[in-house]
C-alpha positions in Angstrom: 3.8 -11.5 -15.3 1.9 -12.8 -18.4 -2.1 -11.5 -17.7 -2.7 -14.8 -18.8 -1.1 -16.8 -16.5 -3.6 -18.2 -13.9 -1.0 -19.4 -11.4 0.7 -15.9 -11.3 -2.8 -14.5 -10.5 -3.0 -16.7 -7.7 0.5 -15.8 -6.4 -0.8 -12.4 -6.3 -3.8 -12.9 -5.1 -2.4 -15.4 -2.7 -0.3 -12.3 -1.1 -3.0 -10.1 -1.1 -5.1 -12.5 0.8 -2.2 -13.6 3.1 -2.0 -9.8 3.8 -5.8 -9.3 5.0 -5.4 -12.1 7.6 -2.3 -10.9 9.1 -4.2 -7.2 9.2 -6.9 -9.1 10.7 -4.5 -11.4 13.1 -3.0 -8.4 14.3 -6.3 -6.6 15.4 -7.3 -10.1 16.9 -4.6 -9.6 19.0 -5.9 -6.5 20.5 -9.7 -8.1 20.9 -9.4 -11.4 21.5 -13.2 -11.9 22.0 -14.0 -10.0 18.7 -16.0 -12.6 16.5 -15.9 -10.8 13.3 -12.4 -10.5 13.1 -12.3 -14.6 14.2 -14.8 -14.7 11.0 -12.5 -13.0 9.1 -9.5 -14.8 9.5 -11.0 -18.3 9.2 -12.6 -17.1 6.2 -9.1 -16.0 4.6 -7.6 -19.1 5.4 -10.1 -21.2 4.2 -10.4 -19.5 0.9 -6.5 -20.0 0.4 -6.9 -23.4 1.3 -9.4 -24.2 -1.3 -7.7 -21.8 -4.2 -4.3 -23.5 -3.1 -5.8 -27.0 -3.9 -8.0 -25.7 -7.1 -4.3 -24.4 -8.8 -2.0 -27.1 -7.9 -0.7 -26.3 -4.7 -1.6 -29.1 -2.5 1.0 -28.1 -0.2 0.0 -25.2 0.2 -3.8 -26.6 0.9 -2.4 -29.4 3.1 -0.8 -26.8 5.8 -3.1 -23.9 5.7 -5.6 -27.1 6.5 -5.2 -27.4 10.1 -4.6 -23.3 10.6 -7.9 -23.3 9.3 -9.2 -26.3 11.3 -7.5 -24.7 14.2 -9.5 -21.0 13.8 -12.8 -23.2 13.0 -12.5 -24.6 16.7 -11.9 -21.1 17.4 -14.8 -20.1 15.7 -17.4 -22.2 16.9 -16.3 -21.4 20.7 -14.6 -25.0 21.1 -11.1 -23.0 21.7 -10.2 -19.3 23.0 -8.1 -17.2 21.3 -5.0 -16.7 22.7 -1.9 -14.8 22.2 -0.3 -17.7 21.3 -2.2 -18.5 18.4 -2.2 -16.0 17.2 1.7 -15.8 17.2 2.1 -19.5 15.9 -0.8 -18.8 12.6 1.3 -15.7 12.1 4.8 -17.2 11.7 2.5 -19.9 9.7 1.9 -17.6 7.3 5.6 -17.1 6.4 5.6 -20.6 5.6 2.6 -20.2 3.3 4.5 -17.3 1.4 7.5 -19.8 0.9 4.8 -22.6 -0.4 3.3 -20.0 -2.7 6.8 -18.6 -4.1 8.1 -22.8 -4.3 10.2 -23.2 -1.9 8.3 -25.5 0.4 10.0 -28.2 0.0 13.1 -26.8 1.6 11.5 -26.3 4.6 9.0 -29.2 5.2 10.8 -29.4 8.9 10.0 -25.5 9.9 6.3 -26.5 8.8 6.1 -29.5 11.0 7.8 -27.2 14.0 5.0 -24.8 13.3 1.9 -27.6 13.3 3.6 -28.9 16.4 3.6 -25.2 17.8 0.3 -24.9 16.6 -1.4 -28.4 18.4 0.6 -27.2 21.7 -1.2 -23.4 21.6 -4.5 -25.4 21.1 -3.8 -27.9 24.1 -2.7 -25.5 26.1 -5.8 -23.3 26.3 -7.7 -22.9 29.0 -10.8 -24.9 28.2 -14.0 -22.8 27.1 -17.0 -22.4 29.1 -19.9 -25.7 28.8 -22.0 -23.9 25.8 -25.4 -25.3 25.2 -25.6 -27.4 22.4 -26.5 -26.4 19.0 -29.9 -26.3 17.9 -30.6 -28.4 15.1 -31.7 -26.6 11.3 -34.0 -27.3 9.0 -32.7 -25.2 5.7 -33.8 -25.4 2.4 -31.5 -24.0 -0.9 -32.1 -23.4 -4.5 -29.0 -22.4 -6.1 -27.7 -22.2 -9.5 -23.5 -21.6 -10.0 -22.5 -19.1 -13.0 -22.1 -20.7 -15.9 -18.8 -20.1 -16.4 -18.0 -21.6 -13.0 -16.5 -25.1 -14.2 -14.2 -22.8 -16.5 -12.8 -21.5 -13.1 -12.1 -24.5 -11.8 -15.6 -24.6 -9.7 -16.1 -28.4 -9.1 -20.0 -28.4 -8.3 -20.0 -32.2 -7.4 -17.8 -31.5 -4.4 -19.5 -28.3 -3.6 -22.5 -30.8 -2.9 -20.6 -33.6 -1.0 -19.4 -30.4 1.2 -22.7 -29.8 1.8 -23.4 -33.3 2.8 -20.7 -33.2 5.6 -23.0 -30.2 7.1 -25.8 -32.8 8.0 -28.7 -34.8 6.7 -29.0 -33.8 3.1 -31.4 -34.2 0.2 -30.3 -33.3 -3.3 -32.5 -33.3 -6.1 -31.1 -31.7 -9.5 -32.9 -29.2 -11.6 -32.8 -29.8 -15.5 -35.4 -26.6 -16.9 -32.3 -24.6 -18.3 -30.4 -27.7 -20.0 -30.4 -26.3 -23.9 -31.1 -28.8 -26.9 -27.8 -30.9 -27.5 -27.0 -28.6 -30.6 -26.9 -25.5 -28.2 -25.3 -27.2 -25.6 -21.8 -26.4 -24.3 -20.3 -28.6 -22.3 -18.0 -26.3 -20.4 -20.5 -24.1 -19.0 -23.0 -25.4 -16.1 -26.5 -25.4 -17.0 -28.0 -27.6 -13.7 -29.4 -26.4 -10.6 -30.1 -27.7 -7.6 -32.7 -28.1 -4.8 -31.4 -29.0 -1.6 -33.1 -29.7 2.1 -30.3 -30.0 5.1 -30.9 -30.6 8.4 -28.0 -30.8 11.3 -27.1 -28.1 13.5 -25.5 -25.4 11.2 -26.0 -21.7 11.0 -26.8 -20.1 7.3 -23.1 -19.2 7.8 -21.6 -22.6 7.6 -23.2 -23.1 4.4 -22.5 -19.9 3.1 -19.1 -21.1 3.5 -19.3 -23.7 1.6 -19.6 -21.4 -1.6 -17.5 -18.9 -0.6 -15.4 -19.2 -4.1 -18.5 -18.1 -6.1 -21.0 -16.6 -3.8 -20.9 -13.6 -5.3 -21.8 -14.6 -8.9 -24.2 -17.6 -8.0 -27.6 -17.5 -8.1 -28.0 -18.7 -4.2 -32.1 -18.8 -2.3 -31.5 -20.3 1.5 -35.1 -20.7 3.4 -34.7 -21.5 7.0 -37.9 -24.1 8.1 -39.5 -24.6 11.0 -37.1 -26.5 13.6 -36.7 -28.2 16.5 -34.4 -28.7 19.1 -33.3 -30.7 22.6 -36.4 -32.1 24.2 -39.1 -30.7 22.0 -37.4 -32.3 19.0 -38.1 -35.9 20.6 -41.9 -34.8 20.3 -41.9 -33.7 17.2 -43.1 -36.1 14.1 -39.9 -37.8 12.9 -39.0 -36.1 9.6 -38.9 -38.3 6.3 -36.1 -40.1 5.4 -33.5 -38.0 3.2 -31.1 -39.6 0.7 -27.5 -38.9 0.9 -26.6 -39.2 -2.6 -28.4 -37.0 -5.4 -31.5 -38.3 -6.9 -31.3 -39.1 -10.3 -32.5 -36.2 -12.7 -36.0 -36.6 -15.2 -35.2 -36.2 -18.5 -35.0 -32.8 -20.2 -38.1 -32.7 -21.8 -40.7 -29.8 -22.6 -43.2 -31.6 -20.9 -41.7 -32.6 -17.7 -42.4 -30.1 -14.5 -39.0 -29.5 -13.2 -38.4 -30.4 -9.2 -38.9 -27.5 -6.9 -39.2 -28.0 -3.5 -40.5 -24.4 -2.2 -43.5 -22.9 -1.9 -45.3 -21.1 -4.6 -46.1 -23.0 -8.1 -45.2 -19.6 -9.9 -41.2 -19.1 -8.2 -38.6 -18.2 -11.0 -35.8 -20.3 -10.6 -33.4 -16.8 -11.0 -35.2 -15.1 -7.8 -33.5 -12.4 -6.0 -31.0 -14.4 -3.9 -29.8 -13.2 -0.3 -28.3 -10.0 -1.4 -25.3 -11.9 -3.6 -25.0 -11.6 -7.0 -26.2 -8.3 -8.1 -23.9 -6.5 -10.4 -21.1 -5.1 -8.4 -20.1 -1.4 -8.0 -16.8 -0.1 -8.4 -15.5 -3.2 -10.2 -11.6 -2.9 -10.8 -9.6 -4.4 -13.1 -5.8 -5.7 -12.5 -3.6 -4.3 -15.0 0.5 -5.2 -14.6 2.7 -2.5 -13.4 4.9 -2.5 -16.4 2.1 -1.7 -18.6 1.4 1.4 -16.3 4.9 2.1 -16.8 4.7 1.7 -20.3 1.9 3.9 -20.6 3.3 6.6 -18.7 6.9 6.8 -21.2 4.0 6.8 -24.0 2.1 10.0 -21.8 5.9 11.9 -21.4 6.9 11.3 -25.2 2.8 13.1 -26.2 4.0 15.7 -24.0 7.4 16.6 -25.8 5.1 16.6 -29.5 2.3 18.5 -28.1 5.2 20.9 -26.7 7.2 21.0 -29.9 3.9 21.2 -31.5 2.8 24.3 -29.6 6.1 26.5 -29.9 5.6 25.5 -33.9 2.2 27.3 -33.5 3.0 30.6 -31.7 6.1 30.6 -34.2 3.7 30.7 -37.3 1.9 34.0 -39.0 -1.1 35.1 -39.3 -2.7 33.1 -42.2 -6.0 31.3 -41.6 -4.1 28.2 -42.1 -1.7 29.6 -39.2 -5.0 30.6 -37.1 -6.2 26.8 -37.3 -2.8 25.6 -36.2 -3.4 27.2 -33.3 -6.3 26.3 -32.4 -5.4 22.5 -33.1 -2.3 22.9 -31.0 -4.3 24.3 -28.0 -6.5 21.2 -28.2 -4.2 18.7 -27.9 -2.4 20.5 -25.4 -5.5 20.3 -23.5 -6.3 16.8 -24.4 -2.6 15.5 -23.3 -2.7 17.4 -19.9 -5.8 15.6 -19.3 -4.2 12.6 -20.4 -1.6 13.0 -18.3 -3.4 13.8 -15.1 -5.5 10.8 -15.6 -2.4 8.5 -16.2 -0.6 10.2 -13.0 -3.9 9.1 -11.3 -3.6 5.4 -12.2 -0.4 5.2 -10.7 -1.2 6.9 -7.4 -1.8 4.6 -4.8 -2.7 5.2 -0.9 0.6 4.9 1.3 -2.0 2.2 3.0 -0.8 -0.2 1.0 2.7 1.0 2.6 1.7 1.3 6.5 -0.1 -1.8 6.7 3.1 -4.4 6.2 4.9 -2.2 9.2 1.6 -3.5 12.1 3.6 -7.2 11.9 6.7 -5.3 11.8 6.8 -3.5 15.1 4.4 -6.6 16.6 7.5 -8.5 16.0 10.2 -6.4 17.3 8.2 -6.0 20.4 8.2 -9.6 21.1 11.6 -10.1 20.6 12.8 -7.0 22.9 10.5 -7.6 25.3 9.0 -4.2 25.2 5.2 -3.3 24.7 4.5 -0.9 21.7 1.7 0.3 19.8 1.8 1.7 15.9 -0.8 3.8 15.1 -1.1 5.8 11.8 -2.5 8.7 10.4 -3.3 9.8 7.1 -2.9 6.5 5.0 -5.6 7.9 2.8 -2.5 10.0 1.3 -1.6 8.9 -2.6 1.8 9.1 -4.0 3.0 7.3 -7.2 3.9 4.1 -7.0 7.2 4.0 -7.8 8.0 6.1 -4.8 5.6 3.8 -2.2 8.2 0.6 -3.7 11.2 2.6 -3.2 10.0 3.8 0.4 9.7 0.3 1.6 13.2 -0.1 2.9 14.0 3.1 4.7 10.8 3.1 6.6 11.9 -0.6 8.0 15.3 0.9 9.4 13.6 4.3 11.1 10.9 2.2 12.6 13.5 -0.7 13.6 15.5 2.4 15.0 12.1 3.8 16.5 11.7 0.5 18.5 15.0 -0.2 19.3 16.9 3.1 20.5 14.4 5.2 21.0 11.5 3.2 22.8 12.3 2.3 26.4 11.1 -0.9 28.4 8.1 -1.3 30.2 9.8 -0.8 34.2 12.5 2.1 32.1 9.0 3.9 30.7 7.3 3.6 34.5 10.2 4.9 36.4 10.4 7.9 34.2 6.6 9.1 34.6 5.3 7.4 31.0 3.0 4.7 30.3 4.5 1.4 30.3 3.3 0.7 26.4 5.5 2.7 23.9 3.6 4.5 21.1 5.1 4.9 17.5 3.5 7.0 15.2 2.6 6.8 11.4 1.3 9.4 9.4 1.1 11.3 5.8 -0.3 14.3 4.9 0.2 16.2 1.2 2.2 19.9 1.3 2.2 21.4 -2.0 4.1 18.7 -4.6 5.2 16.6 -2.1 4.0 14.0 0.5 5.9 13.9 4.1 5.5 10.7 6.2 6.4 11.2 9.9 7.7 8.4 12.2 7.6 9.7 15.7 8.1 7.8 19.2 7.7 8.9 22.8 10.9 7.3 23.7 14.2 8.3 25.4 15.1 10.8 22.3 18.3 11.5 21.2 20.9 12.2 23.2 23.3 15.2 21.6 26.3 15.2 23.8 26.7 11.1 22.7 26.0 12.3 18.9 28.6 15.0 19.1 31.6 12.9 21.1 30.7 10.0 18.2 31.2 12.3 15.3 34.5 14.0 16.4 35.7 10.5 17.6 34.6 9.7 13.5 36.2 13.2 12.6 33.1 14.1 11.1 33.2 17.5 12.7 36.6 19.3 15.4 36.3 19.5 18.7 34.6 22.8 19.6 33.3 23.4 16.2 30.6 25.1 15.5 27.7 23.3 14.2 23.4 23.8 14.2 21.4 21.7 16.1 20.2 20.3 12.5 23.9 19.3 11.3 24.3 17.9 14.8 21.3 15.4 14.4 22.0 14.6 10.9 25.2 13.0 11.7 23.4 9.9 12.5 23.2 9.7 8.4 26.6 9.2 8.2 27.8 5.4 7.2 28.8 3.6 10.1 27.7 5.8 12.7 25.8 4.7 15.8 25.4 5.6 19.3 24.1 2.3 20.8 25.6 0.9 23.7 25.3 -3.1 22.6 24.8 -4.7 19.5 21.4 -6.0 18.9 19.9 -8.4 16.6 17.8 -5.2 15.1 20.3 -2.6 15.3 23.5 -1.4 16.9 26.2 -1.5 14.4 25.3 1.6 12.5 24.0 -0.1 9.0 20.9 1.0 7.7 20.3 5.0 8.1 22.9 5.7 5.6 20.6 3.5 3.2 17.9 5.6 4.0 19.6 8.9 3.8 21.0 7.4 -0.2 17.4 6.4 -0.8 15.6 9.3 0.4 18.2 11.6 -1.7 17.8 9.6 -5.0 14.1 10.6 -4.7 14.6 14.1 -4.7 13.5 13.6 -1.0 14.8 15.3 2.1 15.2 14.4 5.9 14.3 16.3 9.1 15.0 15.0 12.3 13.9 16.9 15.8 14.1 15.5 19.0 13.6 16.4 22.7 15.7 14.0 25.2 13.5 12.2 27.5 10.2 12.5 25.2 11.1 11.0 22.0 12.1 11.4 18.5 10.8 12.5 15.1 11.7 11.7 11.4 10.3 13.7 8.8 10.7 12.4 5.3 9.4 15.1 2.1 9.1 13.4 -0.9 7.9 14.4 -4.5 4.5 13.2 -5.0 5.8 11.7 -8.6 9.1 11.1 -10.4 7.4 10.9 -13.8 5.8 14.3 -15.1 5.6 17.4 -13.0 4.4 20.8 -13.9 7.6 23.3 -13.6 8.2 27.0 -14.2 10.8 27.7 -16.7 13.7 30.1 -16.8 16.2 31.4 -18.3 20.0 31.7 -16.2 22.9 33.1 -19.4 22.4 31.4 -22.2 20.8 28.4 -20.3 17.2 27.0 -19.8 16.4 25.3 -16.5 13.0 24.1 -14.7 12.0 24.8 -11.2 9.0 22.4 -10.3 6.2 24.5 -9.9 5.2 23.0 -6.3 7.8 24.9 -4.8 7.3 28.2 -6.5 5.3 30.4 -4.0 5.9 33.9 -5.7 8.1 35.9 -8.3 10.1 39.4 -7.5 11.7 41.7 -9.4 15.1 42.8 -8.9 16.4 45.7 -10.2 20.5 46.1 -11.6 20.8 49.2 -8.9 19.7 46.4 -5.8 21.5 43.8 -7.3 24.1 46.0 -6.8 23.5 47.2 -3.7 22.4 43.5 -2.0 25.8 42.3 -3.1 28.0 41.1 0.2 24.6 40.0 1.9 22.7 38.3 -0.5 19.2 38.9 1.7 16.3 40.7 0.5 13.4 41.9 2.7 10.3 39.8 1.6 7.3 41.1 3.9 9.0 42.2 7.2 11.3 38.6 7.2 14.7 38.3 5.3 15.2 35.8 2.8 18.6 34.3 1.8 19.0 34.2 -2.3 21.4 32.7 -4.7 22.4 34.1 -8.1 22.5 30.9 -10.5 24.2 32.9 -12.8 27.6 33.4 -10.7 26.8 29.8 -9.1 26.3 28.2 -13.2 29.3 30.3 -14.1 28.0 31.5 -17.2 30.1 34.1 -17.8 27.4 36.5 -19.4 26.0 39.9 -18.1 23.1 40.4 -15.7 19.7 41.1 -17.6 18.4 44.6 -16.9 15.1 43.3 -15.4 16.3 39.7 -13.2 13.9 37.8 -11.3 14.0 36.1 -8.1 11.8 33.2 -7.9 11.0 32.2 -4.1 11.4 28.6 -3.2 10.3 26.7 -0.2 10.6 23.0 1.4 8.8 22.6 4.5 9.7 26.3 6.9 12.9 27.1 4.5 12.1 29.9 2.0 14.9 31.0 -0.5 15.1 33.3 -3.6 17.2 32.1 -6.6 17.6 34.8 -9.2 17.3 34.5 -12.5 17.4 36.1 -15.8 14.3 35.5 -17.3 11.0 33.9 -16.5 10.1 31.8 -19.7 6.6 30.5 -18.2 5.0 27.1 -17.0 6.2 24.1 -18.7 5.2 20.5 -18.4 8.3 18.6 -17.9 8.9 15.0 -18.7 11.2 14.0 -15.8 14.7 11.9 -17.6 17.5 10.4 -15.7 21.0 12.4 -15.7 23.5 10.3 -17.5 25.6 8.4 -15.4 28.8 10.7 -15.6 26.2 13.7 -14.5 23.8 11.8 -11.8 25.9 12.9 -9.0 26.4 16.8 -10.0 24.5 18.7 -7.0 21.9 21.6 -7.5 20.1 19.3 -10.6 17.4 16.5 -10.0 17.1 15.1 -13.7 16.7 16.9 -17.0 14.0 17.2 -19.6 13.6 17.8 -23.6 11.8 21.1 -24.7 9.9 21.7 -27.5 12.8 22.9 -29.8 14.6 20.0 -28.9 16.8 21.7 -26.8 17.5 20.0 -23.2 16.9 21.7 -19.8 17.9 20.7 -16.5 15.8 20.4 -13.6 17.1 22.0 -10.6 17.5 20.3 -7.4 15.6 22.4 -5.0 16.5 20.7 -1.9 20.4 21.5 -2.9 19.4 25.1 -3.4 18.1 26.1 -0.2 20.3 23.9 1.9 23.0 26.1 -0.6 20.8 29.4 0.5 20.2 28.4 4.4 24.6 27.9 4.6 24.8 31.2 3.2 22.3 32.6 5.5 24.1 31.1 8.7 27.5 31.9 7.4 27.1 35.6 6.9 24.7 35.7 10.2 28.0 34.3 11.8 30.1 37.0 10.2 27.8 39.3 11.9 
């Protein structure tokens, strides 16, 4: 996306906005009654309406017209809101996606099914309670837009005809700031105006009205002294306002210009009501790819500044030698501060992540029937980017699965002692270098005995063989494989958790699944905080250099030839009163060379699994540029990517999922040998 392209802003924008008011739809439907969520919504809508029509998309502006129209009513108490509205605006707003991406015109029938859905939710309201009418306003405005504002697309004559449909109006322009002709500009808008309104509107409604540029306009609103119902018959008849703007006096120095409040000494710039101050915490858009682009530009200073450091503690003594030194430790500290602030920028809350999955389970529960609630926890959680994109689709298929197998039906959920809505759960927290997200559901949970006769029917696993509760429950994985009873439109024919075990691997992720029949099901999914620059701890196994990511490290051992001698045919060493499982890379890497005198064993742990992996040599902390295996090594087990060193050398990462799944089989086997 070109930053320069104003219509590909507005599709972005356009999504972002669609996004709010299905977030705020979707609490609506919870508090029907809540007026600031009514507010909110309108407000949305109307400010896609009038952005649609300001780029082009009249279509766009055209539909999203009468959903607005339709929450107005709602808004000024004319119409309750009602479930169904709130179902027929959302399923309106997948037509406004299709109008935003261009594809409206293939669907102008599904947007006349939807406006006739949406006059038949409005008719068929109950009718609202008599509310007294409104009191008529006297208001008086002095505003000024930004100068830019015509340059945005900011039409100020139909700003003011808006404000003529409010009520009574008088507008009288303001001509003080209009520069000589030489200084003049004629893109940028140098008049202000003076307005009086009266009608029965709230400061609200004409709020509204500017809602494109309130916050950079210079906008004073006065309420005056007003009457209403049968005092306003007594009351002296106000003078006769104009309904078409008064014509301007010519920009002279010596002509006074018009000001219609009080005070001979008012600036014209005035505080307004709060809108318009400078803003804190201003952000800037930046495209993803040039994130992306930074980041490869981040790992390739990391591989000089390493190259550069290893040339420094390779050098003498000399004073020239000395200042290398120092120079090296600089920019090592300057690019791991680089680095760290790049990471940062690419971080994003898995909020972004939950909040598409509320219209996601609201959905499903409205087509099964069933009554469930999402709640989440922890959204506040960052991970990189690239993994929130990439998480997208398997969360969809273990939610879909959450709703379909796992949660029961209202009269199901009753019978068995449960509340009759179904809760599934959301949540992120942050263990060492790796996020987990949880998806867990008080449902019927899985039911063993049907997962075990499915796999041997499959022939994933002999009748009678032996298998852990874990292996059991990860058949589910498997392509193909599914224990429902009926085919549904969600779910049934066993498509969909293989994709999410595939997707979960290929981030160096893992899955744990535990489940208790009767109360429900749990998913946990551990997945690197980043797949772009990690901080790892590098060895030495033969003649080879690997990386361990250093988020997984929790302590280094020594061990001795004489109990490397003596722990062969067990493979276990006593760590603090609990044994722990190791692997010797060296025999497993078949590298053919002696054990070192004084081997290591670095202790590794995902989530409760600890394992040792001995090693040769500890080489010390490296930071490791993460690069793709080549396509005839991405599938070779035990190694997660590779990385360049500062010699130029390569070294591979190792997969430490692989290892201790490697070092919890041995553990089992040899317990069974036992």
């Amino acid at each position: 996306m070109s930053h320069n392209d104003p219509v590909a802003a507005f599709r972005v924008e356009a999504g972002e906005l669609l996004e709010q008011v299905e977030q705020g739809l979707l609490d609506l439907g919870h508090k029907l009654d809540d007026h600031e969520l009514i507010d909110a919504v309108f407000r949305g809508l109307h400010t896609l309406k009038g952005s649609g029509a300001m780029f082009g998309f009249d279509a766009l502006a055209s539909f999203t017209h009468h959903c607005e129209t339709a929450f107005d009513r709602v808004r000024k108490g004319l119409t309750p809101a009602t479930p169904q509205l709130i179902a027929v605006i959302l399923s309106a707003q997948d037509h406004m996606r299709a109008l935003i991406e261009g594809d409206g015109a293939a669907c102008d029938a599904e947007g006349q099914a939807i406006l006739t859905k949406l006059q038949a939710a409005l008719d068929g309201a109950p009718a609202p309670t008599e509310a007294p009418a409104p009191a008529i306003q006297q208001w008086r405005l002095s505003l000024r837009l930004p100068p830019e504002a015509m340059q945005n697309g900011i039409n100020p004559l139909a700003l003011l005809d808006e404000l003529r449909t409010l009520g009574e109006c008088r507008i009288v322009a303001r001509t003080d700031q209009i520069p000589l002709l030489a200084d003049l500009v004629p893109t940028e808008c140098a008049i202000g105006w003076d307005v009086e309104l009266r009608g029965a509107m709230s400061r609200s409604d004409i709020e509204d009205v500017f809602i494109f540029v309130l916050d950079d306009m210079n906008l004073q609103i006065e309420q005056l002294d007003g009457e209403s119902g049968d005092d306003a018959q007594d009351a002296p008849a106000p003078p006769p306002l104009s309904f078409s703007p008064a014509p301007a006096p010519a920009p002279t120095p010596a002509t006074a210009p018009v000001d219609t409040t009080a005070g001979p000494e008012r600036e014209p710039a005035a505080a307004p009501t709060g809108r318009g101050a400078p803003k804190n915490g201003e952000s800037v858009r930046v495209p993803a790819e040039r994130l992306d682009l930074l980041m490869d530009r981040v790992g390739e200073l990391v591989i000089v500044q390493s190259r550069l450091s290893q040339l420094a503690h390779s050098s003498g003594g000399s004073a020239a030698d000395v200042a290398l030194h120092s120079i090296s430790e600089e920019i090592e500290r300057l690019a791991s501060e680089l680095r760290d602030t790049v990471m940062v920028l690419r971080m994003v809350p898995v909020a972004t992540l939950f909040g598409r999955f509320r219209r996601l389970v609201h959905d499903i529960a409205r087509d099964t029937g069933k009554t469930i609630e999402l709640s989440t926890d922890g959204e506040t959680t960052e991970v990189d980017k690239t993994v929130v994109e990439r998480l997208a689709d398997p969360l969809i298929h273990l939610i879909r699965n959450a709703c379909d197998h796992g949660v029961e039906h209202p009269e199901q959920r009753v019978a068995a002692g449960k509340p009759a809505a179904g809760q599934v759960r959301l949540s992120a927290h942050q263990e060492g270098g790796e996020v987990v997200i949880t998806i867990r559901d008080d449902g019927h949970g899985i039911d063993r005995e049907r997962v075990r006769a499915k796999a041997e029917s499959h022939g994933l696993i002999q009748p009678g063989q032996v298998v852990t509760d874990q292996e059991l429950l990860q058949m589910i994985f498997h392509p193909g494989f599914s224990t429902a009873q009926q085919i549904t439109s969600l779910s049934g024919r066993g498509v969909g958790m293989d994709v999410v075990k595939r997707t979960i691997e290929s981030l160096r992720g893992t899955i744990e699944v535990a489940s208790v029949l009767g109360q429900g099901s749990t998913v946990s999914l551990r997945i690197p905080l980043t797949l772009a620059i990690i901080d790892g701890l590098l060895i030495r196994v033969g003649d080879g250099r690997y990386v361990i990511p250093l988020g997984v490290v929790e302590e280094c051992i020594e061990l001795s030839l004489e109990e490397d001698l003596r722990s062969r045919g067990r493979s276990f060493i006593t760590l603090r009163d609990r044994l722990v499982p190791f692997v010797r890379l060296r025999e497993m890497f078949a590298t053919g060379t002696k054990p070192s005198l004084h081997q290591k064993i670095v202790i590794i742990a995902t989530g409760t699994e600890r394992v040792g992996l001995v090693v040769d040599q500890i080489i010390g902390s490296h930071q490791t540029v993460i690069k793709p295996m080549s396509p005839v090594h991405c599938n070779v087990p035990t190694f997660a990517g590779a990385t360049i060193l500062g010699d130029g050398g390569v070294a591979l990462i190792l997969d430490v999922v692989q290892l201790v799944a490697l070092g919890q089989h041995q553990e089992e086997r040899l317990r069974a040998v036992g």
